[in-house]
C-alpha positions in Angstrom: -7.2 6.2 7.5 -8.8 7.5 4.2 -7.6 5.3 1.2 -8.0 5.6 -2.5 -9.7 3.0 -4.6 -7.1 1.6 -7.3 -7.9 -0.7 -10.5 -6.4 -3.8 -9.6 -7.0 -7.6 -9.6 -5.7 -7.9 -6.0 -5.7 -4.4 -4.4 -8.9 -2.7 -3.5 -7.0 0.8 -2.1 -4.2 2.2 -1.1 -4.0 4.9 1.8 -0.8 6.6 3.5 -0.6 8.4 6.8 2.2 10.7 6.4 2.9 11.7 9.9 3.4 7.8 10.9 5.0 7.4 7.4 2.0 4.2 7.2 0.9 2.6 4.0 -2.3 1.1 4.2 -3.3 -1.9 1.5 -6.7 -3.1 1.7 -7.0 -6.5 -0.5 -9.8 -7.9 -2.8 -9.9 -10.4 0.1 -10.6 -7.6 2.6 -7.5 -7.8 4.1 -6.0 -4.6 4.9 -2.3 -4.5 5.8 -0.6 -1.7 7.0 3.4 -0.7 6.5 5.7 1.0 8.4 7.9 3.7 7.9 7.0 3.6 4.2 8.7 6.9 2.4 5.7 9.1 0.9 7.4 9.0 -2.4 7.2 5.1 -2.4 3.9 5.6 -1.7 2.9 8.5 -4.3 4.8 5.8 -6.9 2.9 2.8 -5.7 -0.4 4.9 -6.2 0.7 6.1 -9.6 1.9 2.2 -10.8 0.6 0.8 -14.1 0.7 -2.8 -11.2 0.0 -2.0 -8.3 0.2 -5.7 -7.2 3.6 -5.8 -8.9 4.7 -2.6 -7.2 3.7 -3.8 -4.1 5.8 -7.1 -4.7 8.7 -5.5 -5.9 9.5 -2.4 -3.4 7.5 -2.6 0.0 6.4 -5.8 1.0 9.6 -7.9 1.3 11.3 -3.8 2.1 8.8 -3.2 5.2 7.8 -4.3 8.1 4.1 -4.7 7.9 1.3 -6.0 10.4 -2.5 -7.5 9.5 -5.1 -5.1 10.9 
């Protein structure tokens, strides 16, 4: 999955797959997570958040069900 490379403290990129409606998060760590059934507008807003670590906290990862890759 392509992802885009965000400024963040915590959050290296961010990708989305729409047909699977999957959010991608790849970490500073180099973790990369991936959640499901993630609306594309959550993801367009996530992209487009002054914190994306914030974001991320606030409106998908408690929201989705997610899986380490």
């Amino acid at each position: 999955m392509y992802r885009t490379s965000v400024n963040s403290t915590n959050i290296t990129s961010i990708g989305y797959e729409a047909q699977t409606a999957t959010l991608e998060v790849e970490f500073t760590s180099g973790d990369v997570y991936q959640y499901f059934n993630v609306p594309e507008y959550l993801y367009q807003q996530f992209l487009n958040a002054s914190s994306h670590g914030q974001f991320l906290n606030d409106h998908i990862r408690y929201s989705y069900r997610y899986q380490k890759v």
